[in-house]
mmCIF file of the N, C-alpha and C atoms, coordinates in Angstrom:
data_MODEL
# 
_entry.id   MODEL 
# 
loop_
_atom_site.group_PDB 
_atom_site.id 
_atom_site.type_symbol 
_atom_site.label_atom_id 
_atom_site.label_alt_id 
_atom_site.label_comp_id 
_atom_site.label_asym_id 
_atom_site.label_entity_id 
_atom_site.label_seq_id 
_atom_site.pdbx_PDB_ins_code 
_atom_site.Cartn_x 
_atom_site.Cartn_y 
_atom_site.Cartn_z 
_atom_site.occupancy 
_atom_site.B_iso_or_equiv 
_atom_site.pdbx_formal_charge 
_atom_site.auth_seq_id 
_atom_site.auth_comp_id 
_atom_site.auth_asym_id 
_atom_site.auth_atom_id 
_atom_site.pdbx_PDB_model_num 
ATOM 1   N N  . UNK A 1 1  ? 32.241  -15.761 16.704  1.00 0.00 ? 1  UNK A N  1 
ATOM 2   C CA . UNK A 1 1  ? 31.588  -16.803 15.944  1.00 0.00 ? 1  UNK A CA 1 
ATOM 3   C C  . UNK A 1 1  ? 30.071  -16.612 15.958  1.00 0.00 ? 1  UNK A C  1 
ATOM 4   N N  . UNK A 1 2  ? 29.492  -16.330 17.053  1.00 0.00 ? 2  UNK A N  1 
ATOM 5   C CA . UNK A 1 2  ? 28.093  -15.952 17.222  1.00 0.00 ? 2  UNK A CA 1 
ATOM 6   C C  . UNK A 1 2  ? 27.559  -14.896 15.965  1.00 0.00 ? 2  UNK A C  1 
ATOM 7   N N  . UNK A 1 3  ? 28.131  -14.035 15.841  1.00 0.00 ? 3  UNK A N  1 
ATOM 8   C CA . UNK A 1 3  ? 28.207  -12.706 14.993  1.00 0.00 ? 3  UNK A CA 1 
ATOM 9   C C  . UNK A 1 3  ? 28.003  -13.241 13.622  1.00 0.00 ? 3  UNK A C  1 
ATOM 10  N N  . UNK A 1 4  ? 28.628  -14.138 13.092  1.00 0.00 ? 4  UNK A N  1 
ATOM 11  C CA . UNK A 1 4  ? 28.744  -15.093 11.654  1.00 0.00 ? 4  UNK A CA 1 
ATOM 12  C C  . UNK A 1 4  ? 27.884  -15.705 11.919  1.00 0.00 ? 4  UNK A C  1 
ATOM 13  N N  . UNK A 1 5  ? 27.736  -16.222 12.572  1.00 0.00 ? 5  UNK A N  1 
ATOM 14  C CA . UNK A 1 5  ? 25.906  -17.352 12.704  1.00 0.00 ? 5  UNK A CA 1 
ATOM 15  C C  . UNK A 1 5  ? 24.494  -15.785 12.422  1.00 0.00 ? 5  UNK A C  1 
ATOM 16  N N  . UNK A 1 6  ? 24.459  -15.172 13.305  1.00 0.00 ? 6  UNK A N  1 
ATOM 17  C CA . UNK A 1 6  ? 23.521  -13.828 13.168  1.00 0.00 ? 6  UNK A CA 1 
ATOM 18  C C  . UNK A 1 6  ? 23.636  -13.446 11.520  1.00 0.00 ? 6  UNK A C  1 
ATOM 19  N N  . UNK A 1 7  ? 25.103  -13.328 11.009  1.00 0.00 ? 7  UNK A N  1 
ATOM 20  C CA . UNK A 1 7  ? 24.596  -12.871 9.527   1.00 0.00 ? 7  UNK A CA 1 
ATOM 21  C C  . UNK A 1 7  ? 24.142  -14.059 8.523   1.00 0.00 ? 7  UNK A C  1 
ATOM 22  N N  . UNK A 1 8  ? 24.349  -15.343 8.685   1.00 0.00 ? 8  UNK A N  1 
ATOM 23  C CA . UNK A 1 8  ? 23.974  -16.451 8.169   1.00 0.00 ? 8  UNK A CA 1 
ATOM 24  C C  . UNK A 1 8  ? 22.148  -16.359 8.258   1.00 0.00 ? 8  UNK A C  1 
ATOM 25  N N  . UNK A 1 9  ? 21.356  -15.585 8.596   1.00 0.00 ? 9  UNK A N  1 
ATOM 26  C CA . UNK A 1 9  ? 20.539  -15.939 9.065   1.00 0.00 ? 9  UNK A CA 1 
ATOM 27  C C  . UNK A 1 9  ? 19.405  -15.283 7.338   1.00 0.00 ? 9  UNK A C  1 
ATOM 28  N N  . UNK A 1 10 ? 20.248  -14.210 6.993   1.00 0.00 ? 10 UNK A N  1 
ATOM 29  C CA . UNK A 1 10 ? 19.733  -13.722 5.478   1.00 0.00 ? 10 UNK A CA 1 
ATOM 30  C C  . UNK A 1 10 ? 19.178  -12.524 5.920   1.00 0.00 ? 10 UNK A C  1 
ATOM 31  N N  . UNK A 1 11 ? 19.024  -11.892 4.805   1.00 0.00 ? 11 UNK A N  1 
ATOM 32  C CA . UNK A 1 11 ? 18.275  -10.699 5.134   1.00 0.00 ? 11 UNK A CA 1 
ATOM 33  C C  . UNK A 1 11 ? 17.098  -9.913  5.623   1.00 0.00 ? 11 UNK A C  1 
ATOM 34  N N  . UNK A 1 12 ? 16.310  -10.932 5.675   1.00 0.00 ? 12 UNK A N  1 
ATOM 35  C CA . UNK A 1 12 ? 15.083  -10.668 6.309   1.00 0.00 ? 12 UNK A CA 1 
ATOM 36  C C  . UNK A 1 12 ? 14.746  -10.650 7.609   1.00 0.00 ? 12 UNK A C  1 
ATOM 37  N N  . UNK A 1 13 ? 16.417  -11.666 8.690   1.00 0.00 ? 13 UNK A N  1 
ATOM 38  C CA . UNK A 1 13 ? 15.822  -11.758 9.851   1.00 0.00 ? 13 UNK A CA 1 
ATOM 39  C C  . UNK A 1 13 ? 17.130  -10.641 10.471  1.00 0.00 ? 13 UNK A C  1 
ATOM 40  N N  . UNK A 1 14 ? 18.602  -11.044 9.871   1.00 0.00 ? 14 UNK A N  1 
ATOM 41  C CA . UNK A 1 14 ? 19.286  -9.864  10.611  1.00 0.00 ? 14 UNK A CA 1 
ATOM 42  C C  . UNK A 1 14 ? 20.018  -10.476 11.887  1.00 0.00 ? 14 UNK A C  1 
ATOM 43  N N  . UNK A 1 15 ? 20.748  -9.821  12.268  1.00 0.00 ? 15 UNK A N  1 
ATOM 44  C CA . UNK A 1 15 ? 20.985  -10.542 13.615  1.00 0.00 ? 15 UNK A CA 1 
ATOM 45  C C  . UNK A 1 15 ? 20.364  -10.382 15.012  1.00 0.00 ? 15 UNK A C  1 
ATOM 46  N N  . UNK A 1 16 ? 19.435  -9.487  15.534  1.00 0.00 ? 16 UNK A N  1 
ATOM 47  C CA . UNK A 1 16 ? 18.636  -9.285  15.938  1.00 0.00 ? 16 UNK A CA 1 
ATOM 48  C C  . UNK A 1 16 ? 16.748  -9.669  15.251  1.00 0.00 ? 16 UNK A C  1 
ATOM 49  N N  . UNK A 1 17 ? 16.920  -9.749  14.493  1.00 0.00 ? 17 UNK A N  1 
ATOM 50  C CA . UNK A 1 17 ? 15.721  -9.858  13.682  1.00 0.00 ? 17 UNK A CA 1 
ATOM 51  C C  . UNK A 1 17 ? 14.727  -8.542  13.782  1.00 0.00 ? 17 UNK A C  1 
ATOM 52  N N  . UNK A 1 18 ? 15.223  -7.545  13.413  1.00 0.00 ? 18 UNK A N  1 
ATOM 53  C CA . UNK A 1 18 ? 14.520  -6.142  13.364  1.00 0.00 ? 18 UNK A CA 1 
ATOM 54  C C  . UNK A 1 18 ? 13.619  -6.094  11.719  1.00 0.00 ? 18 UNK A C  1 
ATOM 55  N N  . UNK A 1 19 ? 14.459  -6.832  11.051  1.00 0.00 ? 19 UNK A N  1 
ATOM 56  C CA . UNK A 1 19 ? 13.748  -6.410  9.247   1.00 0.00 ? 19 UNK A CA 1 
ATOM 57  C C  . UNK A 1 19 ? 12.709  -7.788  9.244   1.00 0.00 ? 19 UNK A C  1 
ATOM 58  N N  . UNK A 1 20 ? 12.654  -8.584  10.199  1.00 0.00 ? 20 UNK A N  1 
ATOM 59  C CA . UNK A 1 20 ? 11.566  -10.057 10.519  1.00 0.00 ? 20 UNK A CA 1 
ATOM 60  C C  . UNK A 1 20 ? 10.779  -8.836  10.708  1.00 0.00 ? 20 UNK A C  1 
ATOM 61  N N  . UNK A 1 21 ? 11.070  -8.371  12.390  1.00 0.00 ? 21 UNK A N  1 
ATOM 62  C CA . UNK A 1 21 ? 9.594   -7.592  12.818  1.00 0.00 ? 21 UNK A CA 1 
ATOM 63  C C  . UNK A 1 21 ? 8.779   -6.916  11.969  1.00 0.00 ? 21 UNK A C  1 
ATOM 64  N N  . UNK A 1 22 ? 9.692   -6.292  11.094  1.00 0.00 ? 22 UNK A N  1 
ATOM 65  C CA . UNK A 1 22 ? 8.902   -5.398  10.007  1.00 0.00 ? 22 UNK A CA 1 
ATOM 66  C C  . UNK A 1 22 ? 8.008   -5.437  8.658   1.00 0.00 ? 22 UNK A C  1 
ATOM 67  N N  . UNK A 1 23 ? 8.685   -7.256  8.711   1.00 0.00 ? 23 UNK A N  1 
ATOM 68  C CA . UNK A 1 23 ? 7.825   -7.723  7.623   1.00 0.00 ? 23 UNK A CA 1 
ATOM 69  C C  . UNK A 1 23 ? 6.731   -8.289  8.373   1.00 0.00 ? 23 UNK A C  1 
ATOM 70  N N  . UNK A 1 24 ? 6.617   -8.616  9.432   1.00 0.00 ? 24 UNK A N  1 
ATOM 71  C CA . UNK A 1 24 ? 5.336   -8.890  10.512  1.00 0.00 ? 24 UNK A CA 1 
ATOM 72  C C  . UNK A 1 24 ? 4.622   -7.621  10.733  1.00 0.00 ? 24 UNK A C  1 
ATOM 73  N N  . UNK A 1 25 ? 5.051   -6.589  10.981  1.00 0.00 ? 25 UNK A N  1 
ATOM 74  C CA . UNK A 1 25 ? 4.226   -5.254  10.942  1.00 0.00 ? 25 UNK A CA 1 
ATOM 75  C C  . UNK A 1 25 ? 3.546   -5.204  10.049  1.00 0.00 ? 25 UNK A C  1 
ATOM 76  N N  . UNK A 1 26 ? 4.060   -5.257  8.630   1.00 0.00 ? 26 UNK A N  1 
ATOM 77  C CA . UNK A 1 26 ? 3.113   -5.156  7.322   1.00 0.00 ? 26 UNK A CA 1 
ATOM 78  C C  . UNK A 1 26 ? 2.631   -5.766  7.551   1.00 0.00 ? 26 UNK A C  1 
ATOM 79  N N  . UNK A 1 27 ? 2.988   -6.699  7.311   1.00 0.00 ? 27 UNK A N  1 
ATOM 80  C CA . UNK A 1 27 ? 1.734   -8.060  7.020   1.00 0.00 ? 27 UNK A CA 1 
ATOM 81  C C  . UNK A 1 27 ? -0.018  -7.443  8.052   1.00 0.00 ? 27 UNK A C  1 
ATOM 82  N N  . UNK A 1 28 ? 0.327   -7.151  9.351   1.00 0.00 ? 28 UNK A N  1 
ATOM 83  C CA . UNK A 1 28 ? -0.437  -7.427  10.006  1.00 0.00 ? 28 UNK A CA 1 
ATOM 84  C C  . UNK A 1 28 ? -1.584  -5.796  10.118  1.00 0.00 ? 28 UNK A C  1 
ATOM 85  N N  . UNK A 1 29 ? -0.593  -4.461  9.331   1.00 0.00 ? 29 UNK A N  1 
ATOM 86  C CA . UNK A 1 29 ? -1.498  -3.623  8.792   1.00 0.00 ? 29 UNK A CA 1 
ATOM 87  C C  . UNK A 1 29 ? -1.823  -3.739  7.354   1.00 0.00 ? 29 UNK A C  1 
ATOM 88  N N  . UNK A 1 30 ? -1.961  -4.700  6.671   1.00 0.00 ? 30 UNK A N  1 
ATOM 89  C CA . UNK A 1 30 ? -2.109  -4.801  5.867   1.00 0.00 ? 30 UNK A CA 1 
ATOM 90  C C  . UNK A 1 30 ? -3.782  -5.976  6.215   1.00 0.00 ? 30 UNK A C  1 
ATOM 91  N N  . UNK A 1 31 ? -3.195  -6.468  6.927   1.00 0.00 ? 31 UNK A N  1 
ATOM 92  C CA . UNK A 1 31 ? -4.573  -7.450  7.097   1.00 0.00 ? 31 UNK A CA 1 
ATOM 93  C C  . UNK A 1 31 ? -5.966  -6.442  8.211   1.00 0.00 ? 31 UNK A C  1 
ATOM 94  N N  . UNK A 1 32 ? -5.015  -5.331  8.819   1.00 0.00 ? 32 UNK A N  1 
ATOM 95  C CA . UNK A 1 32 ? -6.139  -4.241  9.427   1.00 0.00 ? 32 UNK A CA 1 
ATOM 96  C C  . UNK A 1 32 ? -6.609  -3.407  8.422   1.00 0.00 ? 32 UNK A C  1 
ATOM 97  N N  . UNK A 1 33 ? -5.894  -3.417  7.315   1.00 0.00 ? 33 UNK A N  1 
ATOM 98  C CA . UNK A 1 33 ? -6.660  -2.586  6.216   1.00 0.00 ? 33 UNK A CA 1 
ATOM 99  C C  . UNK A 1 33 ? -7.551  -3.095  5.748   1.00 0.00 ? 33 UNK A C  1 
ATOM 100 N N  . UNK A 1 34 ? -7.420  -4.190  5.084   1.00 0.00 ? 34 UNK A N  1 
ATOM 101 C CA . UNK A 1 34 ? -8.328  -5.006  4.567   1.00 0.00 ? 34 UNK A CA 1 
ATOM 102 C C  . UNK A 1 34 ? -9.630  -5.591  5.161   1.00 0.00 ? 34 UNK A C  1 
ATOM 103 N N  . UNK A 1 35 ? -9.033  -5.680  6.915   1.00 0.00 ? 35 UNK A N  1 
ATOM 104 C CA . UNK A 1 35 ? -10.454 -5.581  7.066   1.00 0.00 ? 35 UNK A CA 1 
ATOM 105 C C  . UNK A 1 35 ? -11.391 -4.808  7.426   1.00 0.00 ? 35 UNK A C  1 
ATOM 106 N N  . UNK A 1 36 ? -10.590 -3.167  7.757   1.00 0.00 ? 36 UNK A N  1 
ATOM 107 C CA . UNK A 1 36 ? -11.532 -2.341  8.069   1.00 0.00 ? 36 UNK A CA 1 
ATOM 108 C C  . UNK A 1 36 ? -12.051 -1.969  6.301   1.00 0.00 ? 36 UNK A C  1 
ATOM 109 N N  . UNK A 1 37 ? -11.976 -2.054  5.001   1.00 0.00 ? 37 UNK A N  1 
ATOM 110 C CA . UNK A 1 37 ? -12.513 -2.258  3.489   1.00 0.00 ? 37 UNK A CA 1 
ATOM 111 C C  . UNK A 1 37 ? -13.499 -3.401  3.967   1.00 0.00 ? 37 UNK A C  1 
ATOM 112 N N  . UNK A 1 38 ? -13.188 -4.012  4.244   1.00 0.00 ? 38 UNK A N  1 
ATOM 113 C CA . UNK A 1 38 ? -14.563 -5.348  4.178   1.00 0.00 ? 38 UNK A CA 1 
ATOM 114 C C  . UNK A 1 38 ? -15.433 -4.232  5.302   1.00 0.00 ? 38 UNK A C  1 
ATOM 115 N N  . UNK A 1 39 ? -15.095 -4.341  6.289   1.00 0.00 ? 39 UNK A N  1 
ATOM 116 C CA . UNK A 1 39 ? -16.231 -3.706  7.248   1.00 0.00 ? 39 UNK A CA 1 
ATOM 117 C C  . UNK A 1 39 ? -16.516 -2.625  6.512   1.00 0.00 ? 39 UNK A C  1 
ATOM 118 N N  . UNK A 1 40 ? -16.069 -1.696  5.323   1.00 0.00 ? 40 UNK A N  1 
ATOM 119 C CA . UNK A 1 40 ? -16.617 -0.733  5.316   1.00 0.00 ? 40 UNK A CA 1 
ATOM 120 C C  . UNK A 1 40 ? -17.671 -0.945  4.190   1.00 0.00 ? 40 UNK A C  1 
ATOM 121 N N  . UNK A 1 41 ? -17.275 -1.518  3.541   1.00 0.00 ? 41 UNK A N  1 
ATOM 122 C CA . UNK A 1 41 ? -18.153 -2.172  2.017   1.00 0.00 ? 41 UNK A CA 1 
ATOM 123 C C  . UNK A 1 41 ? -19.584 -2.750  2.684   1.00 0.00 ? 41 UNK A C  1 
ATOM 124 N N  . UNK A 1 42 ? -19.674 -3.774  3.744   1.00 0.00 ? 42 UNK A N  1 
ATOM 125 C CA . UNK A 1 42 ? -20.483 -4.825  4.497   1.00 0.00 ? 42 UNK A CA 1 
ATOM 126 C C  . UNK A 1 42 ? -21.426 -3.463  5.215   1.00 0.00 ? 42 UNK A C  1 
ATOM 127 N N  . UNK A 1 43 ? -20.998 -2.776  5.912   1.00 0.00 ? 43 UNK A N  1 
ATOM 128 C CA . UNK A 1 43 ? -22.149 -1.773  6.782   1.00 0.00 ? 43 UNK A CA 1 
ATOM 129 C C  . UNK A 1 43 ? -22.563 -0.404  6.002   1.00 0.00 ? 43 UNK A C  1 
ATOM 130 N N  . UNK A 1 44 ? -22.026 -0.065  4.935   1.00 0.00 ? 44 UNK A N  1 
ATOM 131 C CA . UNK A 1 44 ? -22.388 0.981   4.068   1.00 0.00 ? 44 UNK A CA 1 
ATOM 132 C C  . UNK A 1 44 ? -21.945 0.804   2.928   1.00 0.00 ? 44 UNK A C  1 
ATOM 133 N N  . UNK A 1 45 ? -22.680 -0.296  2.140   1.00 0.00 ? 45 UNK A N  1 
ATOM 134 C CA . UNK A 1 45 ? -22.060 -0.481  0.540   1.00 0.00 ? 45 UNK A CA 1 
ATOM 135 C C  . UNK A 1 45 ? -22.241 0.712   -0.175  1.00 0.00 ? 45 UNK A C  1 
ATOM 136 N N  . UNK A 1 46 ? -23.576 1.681   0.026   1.00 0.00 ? 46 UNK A N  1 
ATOM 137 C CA . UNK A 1 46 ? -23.917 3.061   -0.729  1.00 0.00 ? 46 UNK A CA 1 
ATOM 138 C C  . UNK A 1 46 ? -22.397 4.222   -0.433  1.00 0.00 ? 46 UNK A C  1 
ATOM 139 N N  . UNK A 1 47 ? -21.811 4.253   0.563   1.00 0.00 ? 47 UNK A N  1 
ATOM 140 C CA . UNK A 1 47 ? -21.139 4.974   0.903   1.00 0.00 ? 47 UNK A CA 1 
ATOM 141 C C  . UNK A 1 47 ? -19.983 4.873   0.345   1.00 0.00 ? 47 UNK A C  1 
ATOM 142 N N  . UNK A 1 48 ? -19.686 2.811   0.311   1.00 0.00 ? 48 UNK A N  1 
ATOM 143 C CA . UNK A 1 48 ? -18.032 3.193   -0.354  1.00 0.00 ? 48 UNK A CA 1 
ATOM 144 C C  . UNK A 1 48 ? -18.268 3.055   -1.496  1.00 0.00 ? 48 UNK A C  1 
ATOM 145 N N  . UNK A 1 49 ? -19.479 2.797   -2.282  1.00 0.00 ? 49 UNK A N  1 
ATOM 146 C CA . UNK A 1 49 ? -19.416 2.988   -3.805  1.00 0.00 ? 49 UNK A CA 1 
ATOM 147 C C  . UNK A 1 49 ? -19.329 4.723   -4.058  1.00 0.00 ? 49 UNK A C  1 
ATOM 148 N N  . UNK A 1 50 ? -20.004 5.496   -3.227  1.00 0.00 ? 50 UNK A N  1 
ATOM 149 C CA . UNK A 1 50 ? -19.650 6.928   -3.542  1.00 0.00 ? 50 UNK A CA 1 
ATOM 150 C C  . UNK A 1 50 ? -17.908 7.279   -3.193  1.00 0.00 ? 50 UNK A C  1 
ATOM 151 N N  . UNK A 1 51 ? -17.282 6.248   -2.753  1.00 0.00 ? 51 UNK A N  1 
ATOM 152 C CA . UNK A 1 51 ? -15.872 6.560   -2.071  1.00 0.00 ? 51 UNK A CA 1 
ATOM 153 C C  . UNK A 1 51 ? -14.877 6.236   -3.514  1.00 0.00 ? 51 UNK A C  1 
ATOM 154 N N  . UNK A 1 52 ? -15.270 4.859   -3.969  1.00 0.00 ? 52 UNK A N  1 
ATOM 155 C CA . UNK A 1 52 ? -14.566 4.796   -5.353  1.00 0.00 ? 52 UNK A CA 1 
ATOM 156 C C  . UNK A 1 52 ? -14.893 5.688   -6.154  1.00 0.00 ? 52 UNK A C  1 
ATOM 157 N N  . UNK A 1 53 ? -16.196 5.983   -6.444  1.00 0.00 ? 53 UNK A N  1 
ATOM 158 C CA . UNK A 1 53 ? -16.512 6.424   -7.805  1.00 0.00 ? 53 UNK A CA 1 
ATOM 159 C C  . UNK A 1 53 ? -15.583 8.134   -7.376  1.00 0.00 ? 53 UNK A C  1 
ATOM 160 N N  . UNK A 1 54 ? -15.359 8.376   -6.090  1.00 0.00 ? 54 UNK A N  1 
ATOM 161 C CA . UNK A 1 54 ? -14.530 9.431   -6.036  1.00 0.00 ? 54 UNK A CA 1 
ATOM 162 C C  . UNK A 1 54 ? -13.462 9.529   -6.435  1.00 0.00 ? 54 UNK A C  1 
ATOM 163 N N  . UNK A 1 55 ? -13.004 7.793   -5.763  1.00 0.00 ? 55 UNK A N  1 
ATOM 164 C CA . UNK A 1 55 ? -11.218 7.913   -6.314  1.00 0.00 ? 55 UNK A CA 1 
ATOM 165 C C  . UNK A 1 55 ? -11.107 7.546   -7.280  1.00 0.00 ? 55 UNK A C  1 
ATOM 166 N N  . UNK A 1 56 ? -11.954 7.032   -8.366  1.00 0.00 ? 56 UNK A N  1 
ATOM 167 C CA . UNK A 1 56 ? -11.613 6.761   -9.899  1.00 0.00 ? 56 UNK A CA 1 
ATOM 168 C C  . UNK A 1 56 ? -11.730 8.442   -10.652 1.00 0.00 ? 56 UNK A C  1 
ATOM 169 N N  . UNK A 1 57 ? -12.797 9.369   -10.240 1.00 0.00 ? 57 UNK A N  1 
ATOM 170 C CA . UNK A 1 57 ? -12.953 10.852  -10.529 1.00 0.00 ? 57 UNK A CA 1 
ATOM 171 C C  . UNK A 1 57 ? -11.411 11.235  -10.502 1.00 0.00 ? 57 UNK A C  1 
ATOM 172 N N  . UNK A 1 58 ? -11.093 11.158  -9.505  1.00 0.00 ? 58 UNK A N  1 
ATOM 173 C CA . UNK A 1 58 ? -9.571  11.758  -9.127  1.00 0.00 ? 58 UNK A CA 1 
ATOM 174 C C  . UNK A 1 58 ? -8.441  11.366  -9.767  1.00 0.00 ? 58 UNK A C  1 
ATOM 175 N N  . UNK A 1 59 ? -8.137  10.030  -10.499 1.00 0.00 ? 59 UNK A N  1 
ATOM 176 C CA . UNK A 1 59 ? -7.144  9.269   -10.795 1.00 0.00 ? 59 UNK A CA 1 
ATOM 177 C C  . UNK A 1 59 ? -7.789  9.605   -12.668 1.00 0.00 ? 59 UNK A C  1 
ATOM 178 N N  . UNK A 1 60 ? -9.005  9.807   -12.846 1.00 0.00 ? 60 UNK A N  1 
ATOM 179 C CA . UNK A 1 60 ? -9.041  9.996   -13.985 1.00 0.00 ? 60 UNK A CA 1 
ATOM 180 C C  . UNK A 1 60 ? -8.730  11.867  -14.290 1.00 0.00 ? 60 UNK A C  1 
ATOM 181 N N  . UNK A 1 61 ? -9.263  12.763  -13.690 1.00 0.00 ? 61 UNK A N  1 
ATOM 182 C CA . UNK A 1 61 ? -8.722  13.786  -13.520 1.00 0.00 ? 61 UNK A CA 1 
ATOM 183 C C  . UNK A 1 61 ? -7.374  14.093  -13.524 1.00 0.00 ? 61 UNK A C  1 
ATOM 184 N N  . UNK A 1 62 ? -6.285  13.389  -12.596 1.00 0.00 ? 62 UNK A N  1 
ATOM 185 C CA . UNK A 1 62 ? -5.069  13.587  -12.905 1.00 0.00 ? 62 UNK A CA 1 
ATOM 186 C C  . UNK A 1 62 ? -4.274  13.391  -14.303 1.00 0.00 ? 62 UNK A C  1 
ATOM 187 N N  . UNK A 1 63 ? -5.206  12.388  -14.887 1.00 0.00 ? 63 UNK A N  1 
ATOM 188 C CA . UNK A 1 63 ? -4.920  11.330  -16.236 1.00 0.00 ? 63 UNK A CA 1 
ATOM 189 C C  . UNK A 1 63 ? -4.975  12.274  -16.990 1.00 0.00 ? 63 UNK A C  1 
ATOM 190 N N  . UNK A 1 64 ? -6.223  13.203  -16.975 1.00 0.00 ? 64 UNK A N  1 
ATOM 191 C CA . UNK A 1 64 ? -6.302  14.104  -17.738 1.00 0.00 ? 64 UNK A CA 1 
ATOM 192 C C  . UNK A 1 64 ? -4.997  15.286  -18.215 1.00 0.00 ? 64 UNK A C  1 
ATOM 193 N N  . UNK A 1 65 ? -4.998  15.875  -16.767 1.00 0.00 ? 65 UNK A N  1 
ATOM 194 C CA . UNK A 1 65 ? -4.090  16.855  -16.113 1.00 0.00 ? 65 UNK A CA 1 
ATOM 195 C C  . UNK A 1 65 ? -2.512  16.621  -16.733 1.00 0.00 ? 65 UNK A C  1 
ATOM 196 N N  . UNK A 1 66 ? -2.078  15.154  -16.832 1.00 0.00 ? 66 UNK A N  1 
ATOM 197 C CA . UNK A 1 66 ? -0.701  14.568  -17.544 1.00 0.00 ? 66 UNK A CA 1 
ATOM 198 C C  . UNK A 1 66 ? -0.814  14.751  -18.890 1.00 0.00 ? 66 UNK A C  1 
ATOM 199 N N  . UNK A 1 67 ? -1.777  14.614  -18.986 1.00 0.00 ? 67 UNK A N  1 
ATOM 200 C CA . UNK A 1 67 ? -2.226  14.539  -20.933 1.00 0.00 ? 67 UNK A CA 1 
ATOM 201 C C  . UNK A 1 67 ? -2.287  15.580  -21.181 1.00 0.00 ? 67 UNK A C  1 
ATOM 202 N N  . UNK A 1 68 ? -2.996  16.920  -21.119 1.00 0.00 ? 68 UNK A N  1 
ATOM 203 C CA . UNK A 1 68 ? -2.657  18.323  -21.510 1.00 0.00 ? 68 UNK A CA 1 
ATOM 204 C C  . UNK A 1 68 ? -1.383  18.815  -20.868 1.00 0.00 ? 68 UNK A C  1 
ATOM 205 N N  . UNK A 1 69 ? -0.440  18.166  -19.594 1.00 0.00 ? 69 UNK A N  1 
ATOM 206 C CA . UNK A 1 69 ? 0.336   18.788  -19.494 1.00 0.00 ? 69 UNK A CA 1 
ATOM 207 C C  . UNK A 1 69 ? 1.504   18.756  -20.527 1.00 0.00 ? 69 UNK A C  1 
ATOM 208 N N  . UNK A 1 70 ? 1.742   16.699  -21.335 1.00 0.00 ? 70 UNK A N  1 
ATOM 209 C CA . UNK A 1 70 ? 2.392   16.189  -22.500 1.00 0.00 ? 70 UNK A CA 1 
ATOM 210 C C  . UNK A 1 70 ? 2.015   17.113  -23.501 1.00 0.00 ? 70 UNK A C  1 
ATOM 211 N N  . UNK A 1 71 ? 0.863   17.710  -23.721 1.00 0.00 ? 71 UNK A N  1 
ATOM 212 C CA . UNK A 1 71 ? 0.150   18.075  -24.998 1.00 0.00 ? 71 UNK A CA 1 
ATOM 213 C C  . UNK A 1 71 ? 0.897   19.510  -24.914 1.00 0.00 ? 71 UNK A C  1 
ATOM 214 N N  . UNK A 1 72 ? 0.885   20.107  -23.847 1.00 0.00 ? 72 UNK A N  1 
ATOM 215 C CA . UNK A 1 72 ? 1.554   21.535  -24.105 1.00 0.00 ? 72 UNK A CA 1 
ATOM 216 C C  . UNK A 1 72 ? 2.929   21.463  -24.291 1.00 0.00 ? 72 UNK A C  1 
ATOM 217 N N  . UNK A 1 73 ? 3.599   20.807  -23.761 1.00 0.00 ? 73 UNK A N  1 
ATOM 218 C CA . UNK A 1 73 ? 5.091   19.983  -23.822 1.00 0.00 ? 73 UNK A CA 1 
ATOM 219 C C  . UNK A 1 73 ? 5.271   20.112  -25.189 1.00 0.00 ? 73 UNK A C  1 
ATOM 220 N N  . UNK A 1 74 ? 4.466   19.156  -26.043 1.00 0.00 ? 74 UNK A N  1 
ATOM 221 C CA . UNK A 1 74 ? 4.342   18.862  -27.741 1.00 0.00 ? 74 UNK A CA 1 
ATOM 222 C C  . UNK A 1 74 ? 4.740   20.159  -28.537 1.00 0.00 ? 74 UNK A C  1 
ATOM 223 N N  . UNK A 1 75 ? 3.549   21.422  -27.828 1.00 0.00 ? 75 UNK A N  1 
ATOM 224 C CA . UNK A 1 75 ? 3.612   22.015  -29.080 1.00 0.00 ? 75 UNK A CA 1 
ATOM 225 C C  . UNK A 1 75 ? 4.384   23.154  -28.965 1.00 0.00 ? 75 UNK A C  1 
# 
């Protein structure tokens, strides 16, 4: 009967609650990400604006890279 109470509990907690812990893990590197971005923006704003303008270079580069790869595809 215990066993039927544990799966009553839904999917997130489990009968042990292992898939709980894991949504507590995220959560809580997710809030260390965010704040090591604030700390990094706050003590060197010059630095992470050179950090985006990198990763927009890169994400537009690939953009590119898909588009002549469709374009040779085409012809």
């Amino acid at each position: 009967m215990d066993r039927l109470a544990g799966l009553r509990k839904g999917p997130k907690q489990g009968i042990n609650g292992e898939a709980g812990a894991v949504v507590q893990a995220k959560k809580i590197a997710l809030y260390v990400i965010v704040v090591f971005v604030l700390y990094t923006i706050i003590t060197s704003p010059a630095r992470a604006a050179d950090l985006v303008q990198v990763g927009f270079e890169g994400v537009s580069s690939a953009a590119q890279g898909v588009g002549d790869f469709m374009s040779e595809l085409v012809k």
